[in-house]
N, C-alpha and C positions, 0 to 999 in steps of 0.2 A: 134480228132484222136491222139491217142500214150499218149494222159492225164489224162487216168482212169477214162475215164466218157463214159457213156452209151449211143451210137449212138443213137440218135433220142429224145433225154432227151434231154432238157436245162432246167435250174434253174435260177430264179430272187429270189436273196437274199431280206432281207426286208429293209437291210441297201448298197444297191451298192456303191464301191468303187473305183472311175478312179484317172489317174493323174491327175492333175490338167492341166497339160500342153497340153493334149490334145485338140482337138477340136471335136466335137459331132461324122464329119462325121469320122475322123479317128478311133473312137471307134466303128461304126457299122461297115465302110470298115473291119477293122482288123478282131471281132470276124465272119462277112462272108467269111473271104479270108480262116480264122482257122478250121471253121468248113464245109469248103468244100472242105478245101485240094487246095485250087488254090488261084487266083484271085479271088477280088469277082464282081459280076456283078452289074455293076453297075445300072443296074435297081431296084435291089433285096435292095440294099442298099437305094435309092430312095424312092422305093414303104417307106418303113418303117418308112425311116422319115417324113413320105407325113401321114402314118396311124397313128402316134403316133403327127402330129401338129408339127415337129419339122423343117421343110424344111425353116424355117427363121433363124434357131436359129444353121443352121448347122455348120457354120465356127467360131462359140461363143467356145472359152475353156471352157472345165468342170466346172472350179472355179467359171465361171460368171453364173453358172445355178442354178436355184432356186432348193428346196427340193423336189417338185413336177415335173421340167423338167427331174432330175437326174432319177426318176422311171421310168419318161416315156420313158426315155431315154436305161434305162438297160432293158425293155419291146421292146423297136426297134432293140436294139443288136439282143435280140433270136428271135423276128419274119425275121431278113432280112437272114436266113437261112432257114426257114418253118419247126420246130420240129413235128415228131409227136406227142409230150407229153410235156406239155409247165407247170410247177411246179411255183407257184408263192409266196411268202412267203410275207404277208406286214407288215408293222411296227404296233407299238402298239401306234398309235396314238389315245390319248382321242379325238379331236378337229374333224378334216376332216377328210373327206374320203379318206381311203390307195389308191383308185385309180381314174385317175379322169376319164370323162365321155370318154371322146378318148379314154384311154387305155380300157376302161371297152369295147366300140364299136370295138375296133381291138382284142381285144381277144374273142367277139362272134365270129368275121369274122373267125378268127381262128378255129373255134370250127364249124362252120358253111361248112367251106371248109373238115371237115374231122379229123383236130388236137382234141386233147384232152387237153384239159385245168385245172388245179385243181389249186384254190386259197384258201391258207391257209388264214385267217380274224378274227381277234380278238371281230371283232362288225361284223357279219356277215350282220347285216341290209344294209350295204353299199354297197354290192355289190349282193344281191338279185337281182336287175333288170339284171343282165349278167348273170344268174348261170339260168341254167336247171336243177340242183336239187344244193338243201345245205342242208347239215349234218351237224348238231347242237352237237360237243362232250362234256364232260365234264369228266376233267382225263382220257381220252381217251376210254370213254363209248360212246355209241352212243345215245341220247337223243332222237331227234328227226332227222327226214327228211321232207323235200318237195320238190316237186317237181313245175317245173312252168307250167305244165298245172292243175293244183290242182287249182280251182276258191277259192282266199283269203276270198271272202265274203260267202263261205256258213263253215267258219272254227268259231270255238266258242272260240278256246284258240289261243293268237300269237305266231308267229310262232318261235320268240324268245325270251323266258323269260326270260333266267339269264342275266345278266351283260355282261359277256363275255361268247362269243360263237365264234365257231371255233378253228382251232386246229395250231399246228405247226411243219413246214414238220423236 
């Protein structure tokens, strides 16, 4: 509210950035207190760190969090609000996967309940098991699409062949 952002939108950058001095739960408290305009409830803050695996790691500072808690971490900020439209941008990482298996499970749940979810993926293969459909672009042409009721074994060509696929929001 009042910070030029589109009600019902939230954005996870590919690279999130806290204090360091923070501690987990003060970064979900704060962004629910902000984007409900109150207090935030403390349930709402809970549930998220419960869905993203975080409820050990809540009173850890930012600094002590791995590269991988820190996502999952900027994925519990915008879930303990409930966006309609959840934008998710991941890193260009050659090695692992931009997301891991919890976030991938709380953003079907997401998506499941009614939100809308779009993940931008550089290796789209990584996050096929969560996606109901992925669009394959290239220079921002549309390549291919699938969908996940589409049975993979009656397909003759995979479903992605260049190098990189996916786009950037």
């Amino acid at each position: 509210p009042g910070g030029g952002c589109v009600p019902g939108v939230a954005y996870v950058p590919a690279v999130p950035v806290y204090y360091p001095f923070l501690t987990v739960r003060d970064v979900v408290e704060y962004r629910c207190a902000r984007e409900t305009t109150g207090r935030p409830a403390a349930r709402a803050v809970q549930s998220a760190l419960s869905r993203l695996d975080l409820d050990s790691r809540s009173s850890c500072h930012v600094a002590a969090l791995s590269h991988e808690e820190i996502s999952r971490l900027a994925i519990a900020e915008v879930l303990s609000f409930d966006p309609e439209v959840l934008l998710i941008d991941t890193p260009p990482s050659e090695g692992n996967a931009p997301l891991s298996d919890c976030a991938l499970d709380a953003l079907k749940e997401h998506a499941a309940s009614g939100g809308a979810v779009a993940i931008a993926a550089r290796h789209a293969h990584s996050i096929v098991r969560a996606a109901s459909r992925v669009i394959v672009l290239d220079e921002g042409k549309i390549l291919r699409t699938y969908c996940a009721d589409q049975n993979e074994e009656q397909r003759v060509d995979p479903i992605f062949p260049l190098r990189t696929s996916g786009a950037r929001f």
